[in-house]
C-alpha positions in Angstrom: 0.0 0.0 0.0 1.5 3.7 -0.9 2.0 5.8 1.4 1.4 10.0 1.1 3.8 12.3 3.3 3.5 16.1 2.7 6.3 18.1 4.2 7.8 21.7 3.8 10.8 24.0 4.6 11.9 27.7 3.8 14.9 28.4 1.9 16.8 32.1 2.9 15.8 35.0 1.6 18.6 35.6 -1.2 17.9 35.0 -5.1 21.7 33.8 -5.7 21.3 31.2 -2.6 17.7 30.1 -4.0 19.3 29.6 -7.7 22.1 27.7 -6.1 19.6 25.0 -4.1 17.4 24.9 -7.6 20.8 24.0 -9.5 21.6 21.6 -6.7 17.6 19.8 -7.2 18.5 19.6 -11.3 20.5 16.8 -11.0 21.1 15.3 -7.2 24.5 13.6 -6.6 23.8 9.9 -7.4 24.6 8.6 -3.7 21.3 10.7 -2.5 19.0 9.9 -5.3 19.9 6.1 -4.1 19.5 6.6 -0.3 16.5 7.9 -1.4 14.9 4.7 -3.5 16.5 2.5 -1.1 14.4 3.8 2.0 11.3 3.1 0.6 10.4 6.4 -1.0 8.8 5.7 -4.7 8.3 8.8 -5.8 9.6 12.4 -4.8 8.6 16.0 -6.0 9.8 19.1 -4.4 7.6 22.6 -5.4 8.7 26.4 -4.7 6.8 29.7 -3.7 9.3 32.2 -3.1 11.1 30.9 -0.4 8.6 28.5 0.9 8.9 24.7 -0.2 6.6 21.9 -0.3 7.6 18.4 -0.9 5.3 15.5 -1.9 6.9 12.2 -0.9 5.0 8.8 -1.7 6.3 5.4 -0.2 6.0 2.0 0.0 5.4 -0.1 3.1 9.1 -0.8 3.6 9.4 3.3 4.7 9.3 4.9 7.7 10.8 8.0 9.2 12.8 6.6 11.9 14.8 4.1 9.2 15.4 6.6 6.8 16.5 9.2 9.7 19.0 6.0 10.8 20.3 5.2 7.5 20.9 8.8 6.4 22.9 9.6 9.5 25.0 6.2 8.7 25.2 7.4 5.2 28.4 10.0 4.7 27.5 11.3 1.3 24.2 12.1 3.1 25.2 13.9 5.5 27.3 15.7 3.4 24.2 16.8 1.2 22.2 17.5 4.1 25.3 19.7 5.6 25.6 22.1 2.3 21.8 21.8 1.5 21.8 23.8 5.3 23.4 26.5 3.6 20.4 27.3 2.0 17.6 26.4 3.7 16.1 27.4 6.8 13.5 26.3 9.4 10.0 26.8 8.8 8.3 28.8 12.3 7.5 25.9 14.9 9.8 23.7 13.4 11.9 22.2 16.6 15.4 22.8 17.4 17.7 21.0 14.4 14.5 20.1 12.3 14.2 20.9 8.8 11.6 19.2 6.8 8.2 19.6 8.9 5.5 17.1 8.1 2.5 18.9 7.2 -1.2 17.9 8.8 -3.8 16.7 5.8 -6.5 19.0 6.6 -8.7 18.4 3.3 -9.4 15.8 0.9 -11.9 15.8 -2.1 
């Protein structure tokens, strides 16, 4: 059965950092587009309003949070994306402490 997650994150405020993390998204390093199949997620679409960003992740039952969360910080290529994607992004308001992608609450459904 597939799974639906909704999530977002802010980027900061600068057009040169924004055009840099959109460069980045046009062709992720091969390690993270891996880690990313291999956890469970089958499909994967990022969108952008200014610097707001939504992602739409779909997964099988293999995924869960807490795996992929294990696995990336095992990962060192991972951790190396993640470190340099923190250059330009930046916590959404009530995000905790170290959190960047926020999982969003379905509030409608048609």
């Amino acid at each position: 059965m597939a799974h639906r997650y909704c999530l977002t994150l802010d980027l900061v405020d600068d057009d040169a950092l924004i055009a840099g993390y959109e460069k980045y998204h046009e062709a992720i390093w091969p390690e993270i587009r891996k880690s990313i199949i291999d956890s469970g997620i089958t499909n994967m679409e990022i969108y952008r309003f200014d610097v707001r960003l939504f992602m739409i992740m779909e997964t099988d039952d293999s995924f869960s949070f807490e795996k992929k969360a294990a696995a990336d910080a095992a990962n060192v290529k991972v951790q190396k994306w993640e470190t340099l994607m923190w250059k330009y992004q930046q916590p959404v308001k009530g995000a905790v402490k170290g959190e960047k992608w926020v999982l969003m609450d379905k509030i409608f459904a048609l």
